[in-house]
N, CA and C atoms as a LAMMPS dump frame, in Angstrom:
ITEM: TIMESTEP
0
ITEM: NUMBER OF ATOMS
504
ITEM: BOX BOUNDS ff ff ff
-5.0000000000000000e+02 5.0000000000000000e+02
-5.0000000000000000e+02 5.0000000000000000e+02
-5.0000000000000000e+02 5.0000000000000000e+02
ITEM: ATOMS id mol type element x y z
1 1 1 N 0.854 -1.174 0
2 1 2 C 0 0 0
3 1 3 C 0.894 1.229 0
4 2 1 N 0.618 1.758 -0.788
5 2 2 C 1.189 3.488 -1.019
6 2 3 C 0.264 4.73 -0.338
7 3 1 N 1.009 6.104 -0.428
8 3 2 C 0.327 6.383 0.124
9 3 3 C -0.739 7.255 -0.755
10 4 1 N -0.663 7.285 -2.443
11 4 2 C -1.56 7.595 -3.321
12 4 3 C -3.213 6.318 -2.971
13 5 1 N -2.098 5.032 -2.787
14 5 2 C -3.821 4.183 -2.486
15 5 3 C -4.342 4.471 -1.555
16 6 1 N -3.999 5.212 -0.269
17 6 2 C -4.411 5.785 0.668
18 6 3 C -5.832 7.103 0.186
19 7 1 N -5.263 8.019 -0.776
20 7 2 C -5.943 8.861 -0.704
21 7 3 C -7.1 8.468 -1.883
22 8 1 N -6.745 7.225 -2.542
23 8 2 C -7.731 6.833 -3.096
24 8 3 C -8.952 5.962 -2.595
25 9 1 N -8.598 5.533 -1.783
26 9 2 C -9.123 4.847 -1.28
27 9 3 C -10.427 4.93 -0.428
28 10 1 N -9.783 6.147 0.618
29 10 2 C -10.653 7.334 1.317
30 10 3 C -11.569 8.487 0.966
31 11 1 N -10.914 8.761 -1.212
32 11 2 C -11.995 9.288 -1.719
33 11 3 C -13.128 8.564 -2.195
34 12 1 N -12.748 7.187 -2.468
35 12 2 C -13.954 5.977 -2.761
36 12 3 C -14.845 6.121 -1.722
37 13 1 N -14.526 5.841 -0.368
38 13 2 C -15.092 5.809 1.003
39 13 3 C -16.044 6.923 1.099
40 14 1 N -15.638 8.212 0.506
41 14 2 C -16.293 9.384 0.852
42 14 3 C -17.331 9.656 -0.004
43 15 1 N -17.128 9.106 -1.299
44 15 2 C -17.849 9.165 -2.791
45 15 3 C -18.878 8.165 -2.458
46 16 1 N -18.878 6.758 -2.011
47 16 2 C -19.79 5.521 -1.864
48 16 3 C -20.516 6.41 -0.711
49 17 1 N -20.386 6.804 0.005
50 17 2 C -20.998 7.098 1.379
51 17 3 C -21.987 8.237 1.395
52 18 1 N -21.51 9.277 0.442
53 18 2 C -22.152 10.701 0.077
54 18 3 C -23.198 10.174 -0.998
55 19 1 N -23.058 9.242 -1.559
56 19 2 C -24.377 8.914 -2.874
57 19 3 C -24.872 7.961 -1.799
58 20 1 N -24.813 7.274 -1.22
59 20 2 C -26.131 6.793 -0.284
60 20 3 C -26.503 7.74 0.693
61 21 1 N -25.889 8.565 1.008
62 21 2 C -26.958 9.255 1.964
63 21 3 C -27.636 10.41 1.294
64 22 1 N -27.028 10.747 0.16
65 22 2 C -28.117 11.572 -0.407
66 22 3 C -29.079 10.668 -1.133
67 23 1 N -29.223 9.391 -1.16
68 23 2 C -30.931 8.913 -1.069
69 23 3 C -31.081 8.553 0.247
70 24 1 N -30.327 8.363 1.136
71 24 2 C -31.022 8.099 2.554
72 24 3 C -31.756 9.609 2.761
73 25 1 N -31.493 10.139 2.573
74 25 2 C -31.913 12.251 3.082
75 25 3 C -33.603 12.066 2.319
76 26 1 N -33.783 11.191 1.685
77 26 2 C -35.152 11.342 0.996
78 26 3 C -36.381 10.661 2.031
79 27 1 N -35.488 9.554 2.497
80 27 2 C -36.469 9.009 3.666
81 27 3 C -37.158 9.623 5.138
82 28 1 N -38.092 9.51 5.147
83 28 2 C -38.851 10.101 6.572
84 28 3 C -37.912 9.73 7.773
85 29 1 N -38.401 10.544 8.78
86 29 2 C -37.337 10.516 9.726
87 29 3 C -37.619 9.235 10.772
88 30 1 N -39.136 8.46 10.613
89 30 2 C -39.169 7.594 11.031
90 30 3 C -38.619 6.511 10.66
91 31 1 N -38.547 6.367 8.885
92 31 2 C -37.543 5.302 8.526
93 31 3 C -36.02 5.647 8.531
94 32 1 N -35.675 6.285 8.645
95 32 2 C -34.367 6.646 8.998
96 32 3 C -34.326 6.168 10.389
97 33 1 N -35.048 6.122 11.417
98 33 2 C -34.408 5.858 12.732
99 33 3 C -35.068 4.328 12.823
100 34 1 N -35.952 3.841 11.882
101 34 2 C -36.72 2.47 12.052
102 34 3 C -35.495 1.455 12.909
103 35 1 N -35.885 0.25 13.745
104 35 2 C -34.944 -1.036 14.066
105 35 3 C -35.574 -1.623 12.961
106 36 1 N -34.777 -2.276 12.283
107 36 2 C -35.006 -3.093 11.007
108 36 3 C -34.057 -4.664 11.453
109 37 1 N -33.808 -4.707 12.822
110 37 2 C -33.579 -6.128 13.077
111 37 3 C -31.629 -6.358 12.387
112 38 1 N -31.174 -5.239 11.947
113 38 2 C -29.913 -5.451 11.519
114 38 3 C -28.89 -5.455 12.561
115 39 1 N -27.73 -5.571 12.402
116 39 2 C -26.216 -5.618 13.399
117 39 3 C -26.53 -4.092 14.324
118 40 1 N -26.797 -3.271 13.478
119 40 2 C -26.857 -2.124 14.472
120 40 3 C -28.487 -1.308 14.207
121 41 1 N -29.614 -2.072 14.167
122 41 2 C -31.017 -1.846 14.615
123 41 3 C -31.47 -0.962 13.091
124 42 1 N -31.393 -0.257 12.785
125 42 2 C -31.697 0.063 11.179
126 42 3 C -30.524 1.278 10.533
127 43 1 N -31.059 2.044 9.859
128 43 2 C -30.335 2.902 8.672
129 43 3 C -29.499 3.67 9.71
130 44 1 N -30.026 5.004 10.785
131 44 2 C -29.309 5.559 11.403
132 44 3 C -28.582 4.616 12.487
133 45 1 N -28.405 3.59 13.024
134 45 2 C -27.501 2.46 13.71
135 45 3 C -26.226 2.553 12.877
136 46 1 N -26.942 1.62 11.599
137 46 2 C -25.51 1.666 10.846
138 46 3 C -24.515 2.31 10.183
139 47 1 N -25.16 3.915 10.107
140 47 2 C -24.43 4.543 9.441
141 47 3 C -23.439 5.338 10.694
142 48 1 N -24.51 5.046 11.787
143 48 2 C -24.247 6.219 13.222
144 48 3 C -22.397 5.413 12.961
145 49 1 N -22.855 3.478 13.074
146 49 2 C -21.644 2.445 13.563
147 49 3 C -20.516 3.187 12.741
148 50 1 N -20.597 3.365 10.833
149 50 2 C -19.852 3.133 10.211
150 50 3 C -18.959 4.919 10.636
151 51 1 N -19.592 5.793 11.032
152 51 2 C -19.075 7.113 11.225
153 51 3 C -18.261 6.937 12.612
154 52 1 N -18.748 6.352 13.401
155 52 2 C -17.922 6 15.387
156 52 3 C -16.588 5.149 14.933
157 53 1 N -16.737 4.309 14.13
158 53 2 C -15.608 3.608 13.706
159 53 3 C -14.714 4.28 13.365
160 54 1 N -14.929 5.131 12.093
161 54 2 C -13.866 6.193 11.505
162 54 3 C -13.11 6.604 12.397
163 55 1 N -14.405 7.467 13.566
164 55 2 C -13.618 8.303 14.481
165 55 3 C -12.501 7.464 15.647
166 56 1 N -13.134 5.921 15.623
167 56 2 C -12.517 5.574 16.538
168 56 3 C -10.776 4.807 16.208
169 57 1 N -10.512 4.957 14.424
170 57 2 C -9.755 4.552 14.483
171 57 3 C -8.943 5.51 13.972
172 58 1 N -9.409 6.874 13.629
173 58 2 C -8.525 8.135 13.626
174 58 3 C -8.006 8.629 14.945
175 59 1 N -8.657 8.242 15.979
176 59 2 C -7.922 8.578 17.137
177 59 3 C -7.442 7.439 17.604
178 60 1 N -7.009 6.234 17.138
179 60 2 C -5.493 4.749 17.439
180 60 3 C -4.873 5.407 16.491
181 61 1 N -4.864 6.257 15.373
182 61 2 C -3.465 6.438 14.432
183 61 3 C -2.8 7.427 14.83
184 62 1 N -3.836 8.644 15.998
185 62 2 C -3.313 9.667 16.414
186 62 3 C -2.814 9.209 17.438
187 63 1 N -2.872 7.983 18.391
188 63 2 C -1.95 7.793 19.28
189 63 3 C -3.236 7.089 20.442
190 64 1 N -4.146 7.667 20.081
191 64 2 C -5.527 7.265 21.459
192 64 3 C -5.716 6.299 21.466
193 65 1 N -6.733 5.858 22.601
194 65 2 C -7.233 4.49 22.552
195 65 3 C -8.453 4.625 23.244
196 66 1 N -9.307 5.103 22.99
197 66 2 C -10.857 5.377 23.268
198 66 3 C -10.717 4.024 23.568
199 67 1 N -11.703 4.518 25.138
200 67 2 C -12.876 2.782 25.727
201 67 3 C -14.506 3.129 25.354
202 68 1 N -14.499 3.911 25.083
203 68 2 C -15.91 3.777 24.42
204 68 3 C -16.113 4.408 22.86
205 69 1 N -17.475 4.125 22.048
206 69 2 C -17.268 4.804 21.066
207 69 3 C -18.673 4.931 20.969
208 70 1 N -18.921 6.339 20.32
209 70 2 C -19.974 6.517 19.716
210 70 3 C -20.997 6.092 19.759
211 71 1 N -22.732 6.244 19.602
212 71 2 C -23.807 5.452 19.836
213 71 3 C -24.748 6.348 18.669
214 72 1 N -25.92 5.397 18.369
215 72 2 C -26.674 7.018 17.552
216 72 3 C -27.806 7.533 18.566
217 73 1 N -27.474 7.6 19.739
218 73 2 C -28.103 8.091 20.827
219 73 3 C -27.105 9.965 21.038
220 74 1 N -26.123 9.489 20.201
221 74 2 C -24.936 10.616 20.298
222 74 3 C -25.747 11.748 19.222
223 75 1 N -25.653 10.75 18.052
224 75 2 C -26.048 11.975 17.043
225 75 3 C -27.514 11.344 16.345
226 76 1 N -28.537 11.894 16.962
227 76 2 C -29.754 11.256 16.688
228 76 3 C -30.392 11.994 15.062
229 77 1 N -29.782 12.507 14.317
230 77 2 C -30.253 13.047 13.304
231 77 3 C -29.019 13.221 11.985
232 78 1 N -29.745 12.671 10.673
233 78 2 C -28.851 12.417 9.705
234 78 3 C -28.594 14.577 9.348
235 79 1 N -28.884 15.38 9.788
236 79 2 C -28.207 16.744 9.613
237 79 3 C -27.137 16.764 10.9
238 80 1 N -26.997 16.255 11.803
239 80 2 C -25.978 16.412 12.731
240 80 3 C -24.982 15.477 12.176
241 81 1 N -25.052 14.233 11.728
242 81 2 C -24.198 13.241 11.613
243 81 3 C -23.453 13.82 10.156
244 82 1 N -24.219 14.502 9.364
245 82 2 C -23.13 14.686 8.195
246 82 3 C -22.472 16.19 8.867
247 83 1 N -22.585 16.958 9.412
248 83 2 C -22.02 17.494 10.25
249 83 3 C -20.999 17.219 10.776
250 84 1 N -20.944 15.798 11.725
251 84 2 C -19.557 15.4 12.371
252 84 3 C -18.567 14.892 11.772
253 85 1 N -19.505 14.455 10.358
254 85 2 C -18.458 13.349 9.306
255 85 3 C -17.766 14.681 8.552
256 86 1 N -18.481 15.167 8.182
257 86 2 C -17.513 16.543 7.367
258 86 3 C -16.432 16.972 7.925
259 87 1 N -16.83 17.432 9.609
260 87 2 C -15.412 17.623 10.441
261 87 3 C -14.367 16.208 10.858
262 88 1 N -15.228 15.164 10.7
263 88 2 C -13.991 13.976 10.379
264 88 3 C -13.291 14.023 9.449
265 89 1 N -13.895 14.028 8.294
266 89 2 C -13.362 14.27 6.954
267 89 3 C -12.145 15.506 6.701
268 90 1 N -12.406 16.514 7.317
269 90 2 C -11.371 17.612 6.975
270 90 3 C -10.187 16.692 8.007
271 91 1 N -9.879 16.53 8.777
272 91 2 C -9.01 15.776 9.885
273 91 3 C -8.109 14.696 9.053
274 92 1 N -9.263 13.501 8.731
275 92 2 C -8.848 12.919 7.828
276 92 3 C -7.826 13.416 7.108
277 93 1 N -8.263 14.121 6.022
278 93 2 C -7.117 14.606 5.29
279 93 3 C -6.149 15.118 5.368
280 94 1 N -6.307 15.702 6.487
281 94 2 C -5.288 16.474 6.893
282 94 3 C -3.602 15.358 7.556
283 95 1 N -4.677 14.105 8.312
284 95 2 C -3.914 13.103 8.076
285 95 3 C -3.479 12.511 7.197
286 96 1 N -3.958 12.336 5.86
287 96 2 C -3.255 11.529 4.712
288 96 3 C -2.402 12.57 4.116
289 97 1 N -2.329 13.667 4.311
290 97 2 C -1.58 14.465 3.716
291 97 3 C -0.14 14.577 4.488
292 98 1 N -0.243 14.585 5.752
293 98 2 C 1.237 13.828 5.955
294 98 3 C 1.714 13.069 6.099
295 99 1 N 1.152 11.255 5.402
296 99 2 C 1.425 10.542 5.71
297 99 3 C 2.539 10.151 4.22
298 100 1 N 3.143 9.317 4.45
299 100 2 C 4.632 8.536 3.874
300 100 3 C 4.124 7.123 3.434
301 101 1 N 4.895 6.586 2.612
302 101 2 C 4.641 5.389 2.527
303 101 3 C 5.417 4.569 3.619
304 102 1 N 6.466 5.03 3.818
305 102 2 C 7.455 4.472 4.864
306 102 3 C 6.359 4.282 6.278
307 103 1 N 5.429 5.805 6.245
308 103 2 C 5.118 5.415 7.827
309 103 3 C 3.471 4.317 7.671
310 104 1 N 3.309 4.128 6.079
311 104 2 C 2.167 2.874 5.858
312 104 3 C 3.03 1.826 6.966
313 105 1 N 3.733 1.606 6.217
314 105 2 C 4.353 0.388 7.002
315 105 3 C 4.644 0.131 8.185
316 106 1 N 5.163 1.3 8.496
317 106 2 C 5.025 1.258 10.257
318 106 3 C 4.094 0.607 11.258
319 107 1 N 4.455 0.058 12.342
320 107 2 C 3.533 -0.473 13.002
321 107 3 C 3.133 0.62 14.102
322 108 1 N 1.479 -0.339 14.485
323 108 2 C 0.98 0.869 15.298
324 108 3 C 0.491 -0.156 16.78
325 109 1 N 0.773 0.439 17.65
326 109 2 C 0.586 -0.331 18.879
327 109 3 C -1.036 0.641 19.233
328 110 1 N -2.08 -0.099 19.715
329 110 2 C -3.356 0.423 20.2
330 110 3 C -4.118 -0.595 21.229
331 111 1 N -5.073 -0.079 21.622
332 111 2 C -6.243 -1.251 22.591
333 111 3 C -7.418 -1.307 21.383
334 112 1 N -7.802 -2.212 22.112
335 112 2 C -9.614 -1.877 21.607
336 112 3 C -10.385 -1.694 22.724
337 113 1 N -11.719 -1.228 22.608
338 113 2 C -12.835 -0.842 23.36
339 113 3 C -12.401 -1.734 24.983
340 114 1 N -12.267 -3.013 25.056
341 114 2 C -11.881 -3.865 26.184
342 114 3 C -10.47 -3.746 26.643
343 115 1 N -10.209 -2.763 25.782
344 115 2 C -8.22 -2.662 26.397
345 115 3 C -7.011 -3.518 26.289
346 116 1 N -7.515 -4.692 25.072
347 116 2 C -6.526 -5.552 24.419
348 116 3 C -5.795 -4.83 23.918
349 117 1 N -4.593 -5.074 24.246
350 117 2 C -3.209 -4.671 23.262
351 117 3 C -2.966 -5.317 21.682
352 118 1 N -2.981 -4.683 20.838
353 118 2 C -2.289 -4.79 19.226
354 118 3 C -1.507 -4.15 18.887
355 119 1 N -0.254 -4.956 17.968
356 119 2 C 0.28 -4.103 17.376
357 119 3 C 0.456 -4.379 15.996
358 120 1 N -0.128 -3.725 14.725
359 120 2 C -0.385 -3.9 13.018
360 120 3 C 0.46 -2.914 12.362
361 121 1 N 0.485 -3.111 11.497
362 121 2 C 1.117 -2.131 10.53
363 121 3 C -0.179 -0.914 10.699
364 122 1 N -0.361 0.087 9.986
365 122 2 C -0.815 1.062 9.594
366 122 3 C -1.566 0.973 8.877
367 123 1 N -1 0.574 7.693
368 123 2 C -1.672 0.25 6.083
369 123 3 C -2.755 -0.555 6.385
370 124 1 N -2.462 -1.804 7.426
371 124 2 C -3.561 -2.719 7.695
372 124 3 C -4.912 -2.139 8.268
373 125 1 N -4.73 -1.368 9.173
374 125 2 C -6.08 -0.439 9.852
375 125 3 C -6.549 0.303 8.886
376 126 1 N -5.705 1.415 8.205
377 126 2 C -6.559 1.766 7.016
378 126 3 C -7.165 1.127 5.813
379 127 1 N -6.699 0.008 5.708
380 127 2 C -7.313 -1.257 4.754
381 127 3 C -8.726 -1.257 5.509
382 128 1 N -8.585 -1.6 6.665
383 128 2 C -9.499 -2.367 7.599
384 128 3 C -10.935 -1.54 7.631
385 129 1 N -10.615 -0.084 7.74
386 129 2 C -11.68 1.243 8.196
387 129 3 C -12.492 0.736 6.504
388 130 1 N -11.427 0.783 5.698
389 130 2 C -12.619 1.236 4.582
390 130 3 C -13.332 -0.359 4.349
391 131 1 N -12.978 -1.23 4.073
392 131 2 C -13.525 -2.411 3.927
393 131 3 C -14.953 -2.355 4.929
394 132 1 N -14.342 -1.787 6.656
395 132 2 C -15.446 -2.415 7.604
396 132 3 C -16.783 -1.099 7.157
397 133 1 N -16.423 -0.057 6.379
398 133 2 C -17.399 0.458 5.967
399 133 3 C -18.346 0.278 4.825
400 134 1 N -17.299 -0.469 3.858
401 134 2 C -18.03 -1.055 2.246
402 134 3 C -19.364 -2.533 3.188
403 135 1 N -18.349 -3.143 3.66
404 135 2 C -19.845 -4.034 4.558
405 135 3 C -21.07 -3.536 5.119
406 136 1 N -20.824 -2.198 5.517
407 136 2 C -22.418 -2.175 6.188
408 136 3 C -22.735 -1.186 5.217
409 137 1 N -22.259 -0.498 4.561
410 137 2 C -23.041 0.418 3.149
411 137 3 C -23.832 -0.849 2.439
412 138 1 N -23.018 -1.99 2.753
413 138 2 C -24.082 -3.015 1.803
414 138 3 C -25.397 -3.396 2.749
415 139 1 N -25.263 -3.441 4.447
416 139 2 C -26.162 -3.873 4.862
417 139 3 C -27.089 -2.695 4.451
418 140 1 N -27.017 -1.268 4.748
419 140 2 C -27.99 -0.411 4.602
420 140 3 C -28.653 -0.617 3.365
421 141 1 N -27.842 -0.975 1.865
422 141 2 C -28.607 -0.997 0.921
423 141 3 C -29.767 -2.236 0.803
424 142 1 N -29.55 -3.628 1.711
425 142 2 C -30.64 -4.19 2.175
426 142 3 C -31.862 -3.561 2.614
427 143 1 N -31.229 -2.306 3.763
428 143 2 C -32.175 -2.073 4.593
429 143 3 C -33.263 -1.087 3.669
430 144 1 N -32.904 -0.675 3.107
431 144 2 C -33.407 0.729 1.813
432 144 3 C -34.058 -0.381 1.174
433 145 1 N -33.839 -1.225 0.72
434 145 2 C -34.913 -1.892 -0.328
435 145 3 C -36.185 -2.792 1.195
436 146 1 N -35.628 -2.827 2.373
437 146 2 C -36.84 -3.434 3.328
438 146 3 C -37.522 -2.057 3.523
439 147 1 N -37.296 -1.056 2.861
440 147 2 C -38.103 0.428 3.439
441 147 3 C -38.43 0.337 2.158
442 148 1 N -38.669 -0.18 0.742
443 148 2 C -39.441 0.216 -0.191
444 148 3 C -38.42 1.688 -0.885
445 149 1 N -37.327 1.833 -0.766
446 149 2 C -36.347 2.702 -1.009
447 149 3 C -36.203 2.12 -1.966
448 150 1 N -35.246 2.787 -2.967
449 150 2 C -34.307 2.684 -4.01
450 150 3 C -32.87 3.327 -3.706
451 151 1 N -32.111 2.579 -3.39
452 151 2 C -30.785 2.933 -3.431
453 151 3 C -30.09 3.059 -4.301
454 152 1 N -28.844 3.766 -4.37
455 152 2 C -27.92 3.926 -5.513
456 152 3 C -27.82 2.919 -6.713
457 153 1 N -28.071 3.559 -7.831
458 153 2 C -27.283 2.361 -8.329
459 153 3 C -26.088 1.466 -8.197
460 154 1 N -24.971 2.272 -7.668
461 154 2 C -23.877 1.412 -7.89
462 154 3 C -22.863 2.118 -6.737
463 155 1 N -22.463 1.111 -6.376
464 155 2 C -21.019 2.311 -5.636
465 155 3 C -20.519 1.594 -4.794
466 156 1 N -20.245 0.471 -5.599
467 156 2 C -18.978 -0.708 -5.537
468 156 3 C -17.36 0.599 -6.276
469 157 1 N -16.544 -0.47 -5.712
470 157 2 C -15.337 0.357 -6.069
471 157 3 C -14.896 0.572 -7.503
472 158 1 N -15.409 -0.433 -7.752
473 158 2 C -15.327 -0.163 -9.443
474 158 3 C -15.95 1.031 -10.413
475 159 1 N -17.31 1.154 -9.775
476 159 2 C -17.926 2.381 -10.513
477 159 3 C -17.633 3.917 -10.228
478 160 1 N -16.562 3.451 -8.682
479 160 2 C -16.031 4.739 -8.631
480 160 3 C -14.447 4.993 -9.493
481 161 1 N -14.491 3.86 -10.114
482 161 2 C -13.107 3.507 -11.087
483 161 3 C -13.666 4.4 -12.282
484 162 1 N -14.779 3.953 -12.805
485 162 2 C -15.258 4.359 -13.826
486 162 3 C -15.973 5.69 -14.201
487 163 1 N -16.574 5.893 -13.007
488 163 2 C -17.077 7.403 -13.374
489 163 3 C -15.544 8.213 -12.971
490 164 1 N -14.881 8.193 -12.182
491 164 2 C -13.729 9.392 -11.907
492 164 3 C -12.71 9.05 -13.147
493 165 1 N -12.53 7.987 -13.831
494 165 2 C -11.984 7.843 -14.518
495 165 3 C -10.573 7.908 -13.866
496 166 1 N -10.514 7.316 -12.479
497 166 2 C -9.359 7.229 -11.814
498 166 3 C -8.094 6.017 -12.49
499 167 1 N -6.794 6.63 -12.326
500 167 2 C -6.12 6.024 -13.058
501 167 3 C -4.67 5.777 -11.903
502 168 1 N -4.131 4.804 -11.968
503 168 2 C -2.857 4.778 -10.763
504 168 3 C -1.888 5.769 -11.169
């Protein structure tokens, strides 16, 4: 991993994520907060999960080790939550912009939520953030078709290959 796949990677993340929630923004605010019986109870659960994650693993690269994370009891409304993600997002970048390929490789010592010790490369956690977010963008697009929604057409990594006309 380089650190160009880095910033590609994270614009996929940001591109897949911004075209589903601008059709999630169409749904009533009751189906937006519906339990739909999923890993994290319906649409705002999982998106609340996939945004607490970000944050929780931008602060193990900054050095932290949060024991708790996030709930959508935190940010009970999809205008607050793109709110916090935007100010994740500027951070974000601000992190990939000084990052090295040398320090991909680097290892990173952290806990998790229970205070287990790890220590991974770098590259591997940022592998890890965007993958554990492409999984539940897929559960939500389940959940959008159990709400009678229409979700995106597409926004697998490939179609963000194809419309940006991204090239290595």
């Amino acid at each position: 991993m380089n650190v160009q796949e880095v910033v590609t990677l994270f614009d996929y993340d940001r591109w897949a994520t911004d075209r589903q929630v601008a059709v999630i923004e169409k749904l009533s605010a009751e189906q937006y907060a519906k339990d739909l019986g999923s890993s994290y109870g319906g649409i705002r659960g999982t998106l609340v999960h996939i945004f607490a994650a970000e944050l929780l693993w931008y602060a193990r690269w900054n050095g932290d080790s949060p024991t708790t994370i996030i709930t959508e009891a935190d940010i009970p409304t999809l205008p607050m939550l793109r709110d916090r993600w935007s100010a994740l997002r500027f951070e974000m970048d601000r992190f990939t912009s000084n990052l090295t390929d040398e320090k991909l490789a680097e290892t990173l010592a952290y806990k998790d939520l229970q205070g287990n010790p790890y220590v991974q490369p770098l590259s591997h956690l940022i592998r890890h953030v965007i993958n554990h977010s492409t999984y539940h963008r897929g559960q939500i697009t389940t959940m959008m078709r159990q709400l009678g929604a229409t979700p995106p057409r597409s926004i697998d990594l490939i179609a963000y290959y194809r419309e940006t006309d991204h090239r290595p």
